[in-house]
C-alpha positions as CSV (number, residue, x, y, z in Angstrom):
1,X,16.6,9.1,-6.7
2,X,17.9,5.6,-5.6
3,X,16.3,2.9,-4.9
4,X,17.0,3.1,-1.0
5,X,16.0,6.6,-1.2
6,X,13.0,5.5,-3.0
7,X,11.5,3.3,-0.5
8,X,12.8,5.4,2.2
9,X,10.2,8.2,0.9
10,X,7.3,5.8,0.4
11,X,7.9,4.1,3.6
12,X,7.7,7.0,5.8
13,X,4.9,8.6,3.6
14,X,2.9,5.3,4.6
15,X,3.5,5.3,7.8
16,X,2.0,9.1,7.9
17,X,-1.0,8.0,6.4
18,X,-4.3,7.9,8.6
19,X,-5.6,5.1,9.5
20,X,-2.0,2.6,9.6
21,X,-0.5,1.4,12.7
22,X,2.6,3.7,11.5
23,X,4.9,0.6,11.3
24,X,7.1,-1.0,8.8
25,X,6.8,-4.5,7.9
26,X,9.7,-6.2,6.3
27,X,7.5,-7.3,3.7
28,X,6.8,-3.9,3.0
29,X,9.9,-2.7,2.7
30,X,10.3,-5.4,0.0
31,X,7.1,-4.1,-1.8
32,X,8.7,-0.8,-2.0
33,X,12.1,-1.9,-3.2
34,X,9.7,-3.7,-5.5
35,X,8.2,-0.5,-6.8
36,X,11.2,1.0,-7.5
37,X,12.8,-1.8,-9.9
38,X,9.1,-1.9,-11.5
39,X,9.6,1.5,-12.7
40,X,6.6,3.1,-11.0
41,X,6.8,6.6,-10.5
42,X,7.1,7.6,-6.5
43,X,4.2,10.2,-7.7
44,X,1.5,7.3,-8.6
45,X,2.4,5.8,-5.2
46,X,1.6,9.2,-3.9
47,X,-1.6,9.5,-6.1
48,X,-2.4,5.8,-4.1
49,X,-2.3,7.2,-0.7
50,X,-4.5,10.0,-1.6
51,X,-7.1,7.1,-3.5
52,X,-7.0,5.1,-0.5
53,X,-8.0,7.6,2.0
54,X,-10.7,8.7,0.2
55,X,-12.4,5.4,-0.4
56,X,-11.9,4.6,2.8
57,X,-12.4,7.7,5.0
58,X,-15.1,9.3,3.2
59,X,-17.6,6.9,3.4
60,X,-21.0,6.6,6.0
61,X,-19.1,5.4,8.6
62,X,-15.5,5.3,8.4
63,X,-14.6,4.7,12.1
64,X,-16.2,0.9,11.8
65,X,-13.2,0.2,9.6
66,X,-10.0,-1.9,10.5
67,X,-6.9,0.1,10.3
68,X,-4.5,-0.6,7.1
69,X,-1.7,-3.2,8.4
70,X,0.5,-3.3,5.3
71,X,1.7,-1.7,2.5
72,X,0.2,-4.5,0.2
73,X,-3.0,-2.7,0.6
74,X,-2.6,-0.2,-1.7
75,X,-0.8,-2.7,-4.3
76,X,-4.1,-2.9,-6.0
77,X,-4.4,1.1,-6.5
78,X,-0.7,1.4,-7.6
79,X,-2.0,-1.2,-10.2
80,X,-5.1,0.9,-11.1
81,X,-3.5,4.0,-11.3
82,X,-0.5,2.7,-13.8
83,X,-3.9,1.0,-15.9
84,X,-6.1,4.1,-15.8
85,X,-4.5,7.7,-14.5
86,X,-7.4,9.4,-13.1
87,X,-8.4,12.6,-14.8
88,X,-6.8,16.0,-14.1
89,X,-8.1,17.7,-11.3
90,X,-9.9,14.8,-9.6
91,X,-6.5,14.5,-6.5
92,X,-7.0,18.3,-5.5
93,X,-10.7,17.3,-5.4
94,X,-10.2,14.7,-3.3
95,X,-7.6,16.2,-1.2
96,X,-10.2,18.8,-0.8
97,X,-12.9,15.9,0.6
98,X,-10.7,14.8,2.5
99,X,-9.5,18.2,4.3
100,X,-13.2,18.9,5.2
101,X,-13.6,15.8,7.5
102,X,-10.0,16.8,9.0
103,X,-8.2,14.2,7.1
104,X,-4.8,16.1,5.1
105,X,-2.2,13.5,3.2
106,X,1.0,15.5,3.7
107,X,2.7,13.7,0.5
């Protein structure tokens, strides 16, 4: 994949997510190009949505939240997840959380 391709897929994967204003910042587009040349695999990015939602929508009350305005918010959990990989089986379980409040991550 190249690198335009690259951030192509994690920028319109973003802009999916619930809970963004769905657009594109020029600083995240720079993030994602960043990404890329880091080496990080378009599947912990992926992983990082999935993480995100969950810690934020599946809390007491989710709806008193701000919506996420960049990218740069889940720079931290791309971090994590290169650290620590989270054990097998615990994205499907969360995926699964996440369906039963009507919340699917199409990644």
């Amino acid at each position: 994949m190249t690198r335009s391709e690259y951030a192509q897929r994690v920028l319109q994967q973003y802009r999916r997510l619930p809970g963004t204003y769905g657009r594109i910042l020029r600083t995240d587009r720079r993030l994602a190009l960043e990404l890329h040349d880091r080496g990080i695999q378009l599947s912990v990015v992926e992983d990082a949505f999935v993480l995100a939602m969950a810690r934020l929508r599946l809390r007491p009350d989710p709806d008193s939240l701000e919506r996420i305005r960049s990218l740069h918010y889940l720079k931290p959990l791309i971090q994590e997840l290169t650290e620590t990989p989270l054990p097998p089986g615990y994205l499907q379980y969360l995926r699964h959380k996440l369906d039963n409040v009507g919340i699917q991550i199409n990644v």
